[in-house]
N, C-alpha and C positions, 0 to 999 in steps of 0.2 A: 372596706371590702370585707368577705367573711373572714378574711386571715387579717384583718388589720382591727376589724371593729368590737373591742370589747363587750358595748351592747349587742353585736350580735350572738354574740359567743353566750351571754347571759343571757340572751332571747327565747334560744333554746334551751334553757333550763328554768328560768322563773322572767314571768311576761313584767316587762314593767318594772323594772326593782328598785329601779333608782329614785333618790330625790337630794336635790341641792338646796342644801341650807342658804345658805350666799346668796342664793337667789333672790330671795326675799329683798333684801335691799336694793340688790342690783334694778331689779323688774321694778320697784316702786322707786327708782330714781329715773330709770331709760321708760316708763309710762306718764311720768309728767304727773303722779299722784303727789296730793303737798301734804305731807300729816306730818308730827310735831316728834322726828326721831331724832333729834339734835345734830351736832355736828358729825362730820363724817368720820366713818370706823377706818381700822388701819386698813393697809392693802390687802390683807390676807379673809380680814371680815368682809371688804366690800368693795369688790375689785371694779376695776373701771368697767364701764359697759363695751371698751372698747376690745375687753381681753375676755379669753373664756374662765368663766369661774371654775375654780377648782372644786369639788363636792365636798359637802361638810363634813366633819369627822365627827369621833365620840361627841357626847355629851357628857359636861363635865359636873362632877357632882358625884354621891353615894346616897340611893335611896335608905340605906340600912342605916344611916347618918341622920335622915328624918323622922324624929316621930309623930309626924301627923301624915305617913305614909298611907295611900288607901289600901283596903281589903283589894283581896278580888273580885268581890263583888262591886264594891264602888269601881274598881277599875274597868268594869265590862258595863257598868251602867254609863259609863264617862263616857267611854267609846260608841255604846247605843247612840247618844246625845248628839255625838260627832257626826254619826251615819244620820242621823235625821237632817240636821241640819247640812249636810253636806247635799243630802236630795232633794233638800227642797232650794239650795243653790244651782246645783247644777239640772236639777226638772229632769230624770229620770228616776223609771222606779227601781225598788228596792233590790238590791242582790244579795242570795240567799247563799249568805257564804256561813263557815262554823266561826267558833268563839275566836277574837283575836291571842293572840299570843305576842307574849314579849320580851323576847333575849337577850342574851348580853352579846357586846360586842365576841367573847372571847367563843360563845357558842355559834354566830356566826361565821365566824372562821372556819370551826368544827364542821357547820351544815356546808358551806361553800366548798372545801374540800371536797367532802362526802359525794357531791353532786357533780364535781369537778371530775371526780374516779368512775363513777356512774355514766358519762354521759358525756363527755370528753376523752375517750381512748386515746393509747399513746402514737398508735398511726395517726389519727387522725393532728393529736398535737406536734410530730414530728411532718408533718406537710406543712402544717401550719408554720413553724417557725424556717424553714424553707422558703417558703413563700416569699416571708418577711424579711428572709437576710438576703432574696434577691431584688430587694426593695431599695434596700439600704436601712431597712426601720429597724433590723434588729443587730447586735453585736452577734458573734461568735458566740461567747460565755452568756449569752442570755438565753433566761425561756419563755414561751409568750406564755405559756399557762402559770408559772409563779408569778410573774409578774402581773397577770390578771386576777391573782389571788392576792397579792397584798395590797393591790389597788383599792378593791372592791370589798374589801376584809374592810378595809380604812374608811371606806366612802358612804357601804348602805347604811342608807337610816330605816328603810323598812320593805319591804315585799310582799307582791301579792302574787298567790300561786295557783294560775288560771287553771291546774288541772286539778289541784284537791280543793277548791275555792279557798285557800289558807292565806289569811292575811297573819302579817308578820312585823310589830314594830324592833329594833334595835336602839336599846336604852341600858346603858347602865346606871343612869338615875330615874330609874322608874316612869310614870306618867308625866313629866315634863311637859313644858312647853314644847320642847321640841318634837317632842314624840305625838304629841297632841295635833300640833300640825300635822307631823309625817304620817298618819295615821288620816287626817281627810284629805293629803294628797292620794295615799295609796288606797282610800276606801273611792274614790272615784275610778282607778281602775277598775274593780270590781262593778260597777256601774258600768263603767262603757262594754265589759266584756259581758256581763248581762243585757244590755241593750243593744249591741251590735254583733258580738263575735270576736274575741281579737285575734283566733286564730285565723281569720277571712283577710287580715290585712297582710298574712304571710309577709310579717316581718323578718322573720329568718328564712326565707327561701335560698336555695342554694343559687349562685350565681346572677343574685340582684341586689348586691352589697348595696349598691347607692340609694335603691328603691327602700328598701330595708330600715336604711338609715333614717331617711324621710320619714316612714310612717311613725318609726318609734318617736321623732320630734312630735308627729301628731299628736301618739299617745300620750307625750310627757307634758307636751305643749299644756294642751288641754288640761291635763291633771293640775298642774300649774300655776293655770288661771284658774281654777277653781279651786286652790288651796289658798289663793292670794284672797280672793275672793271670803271664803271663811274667817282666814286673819282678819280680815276689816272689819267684818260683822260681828266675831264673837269673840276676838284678843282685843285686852287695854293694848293702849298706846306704848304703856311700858311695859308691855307682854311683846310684842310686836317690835321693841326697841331690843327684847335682852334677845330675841331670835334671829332676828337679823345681824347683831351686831356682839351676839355673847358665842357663837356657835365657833370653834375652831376650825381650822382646815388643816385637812392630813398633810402627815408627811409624804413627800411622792418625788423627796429624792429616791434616784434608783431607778425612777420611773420613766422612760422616754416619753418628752412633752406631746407628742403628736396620740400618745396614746391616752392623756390626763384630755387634751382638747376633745377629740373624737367623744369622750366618754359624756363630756360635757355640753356638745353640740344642740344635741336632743333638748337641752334644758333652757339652754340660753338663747339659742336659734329660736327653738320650737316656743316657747314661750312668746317672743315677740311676734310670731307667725300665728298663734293662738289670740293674740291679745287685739292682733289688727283685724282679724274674723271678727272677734268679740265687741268689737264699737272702740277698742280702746282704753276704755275704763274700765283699771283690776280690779277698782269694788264694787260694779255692778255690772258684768260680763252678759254677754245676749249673747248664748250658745246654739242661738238657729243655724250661723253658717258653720260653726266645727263639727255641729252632729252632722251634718249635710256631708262634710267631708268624709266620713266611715264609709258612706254611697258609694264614693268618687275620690282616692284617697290621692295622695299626691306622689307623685312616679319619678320624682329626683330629689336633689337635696337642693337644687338650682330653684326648682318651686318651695324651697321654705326661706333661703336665702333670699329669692326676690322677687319679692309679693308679686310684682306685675305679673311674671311669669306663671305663677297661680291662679291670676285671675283670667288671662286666657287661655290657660291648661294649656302650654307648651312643651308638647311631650322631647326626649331625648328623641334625638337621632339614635338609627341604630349602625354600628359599625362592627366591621367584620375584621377578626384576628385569625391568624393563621391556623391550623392544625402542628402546634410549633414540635411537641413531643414524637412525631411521625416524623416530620421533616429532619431533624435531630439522628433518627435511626435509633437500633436496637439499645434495652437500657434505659432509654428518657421514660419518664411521667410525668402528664400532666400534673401539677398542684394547683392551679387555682385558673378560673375565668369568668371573669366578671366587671361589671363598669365599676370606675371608681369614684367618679363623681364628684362636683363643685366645691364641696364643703372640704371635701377629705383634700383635694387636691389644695386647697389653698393653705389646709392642714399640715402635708407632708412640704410641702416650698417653703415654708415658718418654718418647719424642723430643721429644714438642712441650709437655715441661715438664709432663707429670704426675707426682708422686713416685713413686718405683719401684713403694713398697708402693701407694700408690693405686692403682695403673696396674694391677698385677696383679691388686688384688680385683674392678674396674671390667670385668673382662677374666672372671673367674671368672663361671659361671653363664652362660655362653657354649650358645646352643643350635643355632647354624647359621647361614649368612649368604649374601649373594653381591652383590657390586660388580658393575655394569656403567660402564663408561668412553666417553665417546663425546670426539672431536674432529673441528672443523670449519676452516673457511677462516680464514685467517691466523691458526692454531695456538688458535682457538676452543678450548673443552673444555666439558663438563658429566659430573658423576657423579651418579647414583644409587646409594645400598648399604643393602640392608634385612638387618637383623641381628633373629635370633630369638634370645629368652631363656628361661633355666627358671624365672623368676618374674618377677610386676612391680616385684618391689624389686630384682632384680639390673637388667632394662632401665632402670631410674630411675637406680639406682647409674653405670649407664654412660652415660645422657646427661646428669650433672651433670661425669662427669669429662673426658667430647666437647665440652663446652662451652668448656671450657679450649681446645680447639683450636679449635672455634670462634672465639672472641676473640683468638685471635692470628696467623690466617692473613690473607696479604696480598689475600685476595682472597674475593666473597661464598661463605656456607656456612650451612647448618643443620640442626640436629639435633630430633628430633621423635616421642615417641611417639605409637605410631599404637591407635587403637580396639581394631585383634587382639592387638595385646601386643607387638606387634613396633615398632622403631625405625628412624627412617629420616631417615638421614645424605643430605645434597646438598651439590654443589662446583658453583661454575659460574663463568668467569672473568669475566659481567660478570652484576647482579641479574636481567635478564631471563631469563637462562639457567640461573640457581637455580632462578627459579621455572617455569620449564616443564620440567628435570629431576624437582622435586616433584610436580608436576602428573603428569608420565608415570609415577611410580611409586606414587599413589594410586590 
């Protein structure tokens, strides 16, 4: 959701910014590709396809340590190379963006900040962590905007900036391998947003967190596979070995896991959702069905999670939450309303100690939802969230595994099916406020 999803919070400041190192390995083992990368990297290079990859970190190395480092002219001529070769993989035309640039991890920080203070006001981050501490996602002593900053400080390898077309790789070893990848992942954004629009997929629209979430897996998806796609083509084997399996991953202690998953969803999800459009095979992708998808983009994160659901465009149900800030009386505000949807959901049941596999079948059979969030005088709260299902054994399935959160939030909750089939979740920081949250979404 918009108070929960990192990407979206980056969406609205730079489209597209992410790229997962890890990935690389992961996608060419969960694709069935056979090439000669030896045995398998530790858990931290190459994590099981069955967990979400964490995002790569620095790259390790000092260009100023090499002396066959390129000019900058060879380094803008490298990058020309990359953009051909990247269009005549992915078969759109060219996008007329300025010269690449490329910073260090430490000016990263610097520009994320910067845009952080620009474009993230402190009301708006003070509703924000509101939100989230009636969630249960966040502590008291936490803030979701530092914590989204030392996330993504740690994580970008490069951006592209659909509004000044500024491409951006993050290297402190200069034109690397990695950076060489990260560079025809992030120079295919500029392509789809040339070609399509990406402001038309209104991935950050207000109150379509789940919708939101889905498109950017499109966008990253797709990037993805046409960066795997470049590897194959124009990386040795042992280029493609030190990338996949030489790249670090952050530190992200500190970090609450639902908010390292969420970040990662887009990459690991959307990749495999990309790849099964694409025929299958990451070294030579047929991108007729993913451009097709820009037309007709996918409207939950339940259509990236399961294909079928994709392929006969099984829109969310819509469901209706209370006016909970009214009903509450004078004092209350709204802070957030919007679906939260399959992915995130099965996201937040893993955080609060459901088993992965539980979490995810508990999340399965997902048919539409929508939280409403309200807070009051001295940082009061109360939630309502009614969740529709595609059976009464899937809504059953998911409130035996809510229950779990239930019993172990520090503060009153409950969960409850309701007579139409549908489930409905309450948060309220003292019991009275539980139950007149209940009360207003009966």
């Amino acid at each position: 959701m918009g108070r929960m999803s990192v990407l979206g919070r980056l969406g609205a400041i730079l489209v597209a910014a992410l790229v997962v190192a890890a990935v690389a390995f992961l996608v060419i083992r969960a694709g069935g590709a056979e090439i000669g990368l030896g045995p398998d990297a530790t858990a931290s290079a190459s994590p099981d396809a069955s967990e979400p990859a964490s995002p790569s970190a620095e790259p390790t190395g000092d260009a100023s340590a090499s002396p066959s480092a390129p000019s900058e002219a060879d380094t803008q001529a490298i990058l020309s190379e990359i953009e051909d070769q990247v269009i005549a993989i992915r078969g759109l035309e060219a996008a007329d963006i300025g010269p690449a640039e490329i910073i260090t991890r430490e000016q990263l920080g610097e520009e994320l900040r910067q845009l952080f203070e620009e474009q993230y006001p402190p009301e708006e981050q003070r509703r924000d962590n509101l939100a989230l501490r009636a969630l249960g996602l966040l502590e008291a002593d936490q803030d979701v905007a530092e914590l989204q900053l030392d996330l993504l400080g740690d994580s970008v390898l490069g951006f592209y900036d659909d509004v000044k077309k500024r491409m951006v790789v993050v290297s402190d070893a200069g034109l690397d391998v990695e950076a060489r990848v990260t560079y025809a992942h992030e120079y295919t954004h500029a392509l789809q947003d040339a070609a399509f629009g990406l402001d038309s997929l209104q991935a950050d629209a207000p109150g379509e967190d789940d919708r939101g979430l889905a498109r950017v897996a499109l966008m990253e998806g797709d990037a993805t596979v046409a960066m795997l796609a470049w590897m194959f083509r124009h990386l040795t084997p042992q280029e493609i070995q030190e990338y996949a399996l030489g790249a670090e991953v952050p530190d992200t202690s500190g970090i609450p896991s639902w908010m390292v998953a969420q970040l990662s969803f887009p990459y690991n999800d959307g990749v495999n959702w990309a790849l099964a459009l694409g025929g299958g095979d990451p070294a030579n992708p047929d991108f007729a069905d993913i451009d097709a998808a820009y037309g007709d983009p996918p409207e939950s994160t339940e259509q990236i999670v399961d294909l079928e659901k994709w392929e006969v465009r099984e829109s969310p149900r819509t469901v209706e939450v209370p006016d909970l800030a009214a009903a509450l009386g004078a004092g209350w505000e709204e802070v957030d309303e919007t679906p939260i949807g399959q992915a995130t959901i099965a996201i937040m049941l893993e955080y609060f100690g459901v088993r992965a596999d539980d979490a995810r079948d508990a999340a399965d059979g997902w048919g539409g939802d929508r939280v409403v969030i309200a807070t009051g005088p001295d940082d009061a709260f109360a939630l309502a969230w009614r969740l529709a299902w595609d059976s009464p054994a899937d809504a059953t399935e998911f409130v035996d595994a809510y229950q779990i959160v239930v019993d172990g939030l520090d503060f009153p909750a409950s969960v409850t099916e309701l007579p139409n089939g549908e489930v409905l979740v309450a948060h309220g920081s003292d019991e009275q406020l539980l139950d007149q949250a209940v009360d207003a979404a009966n």
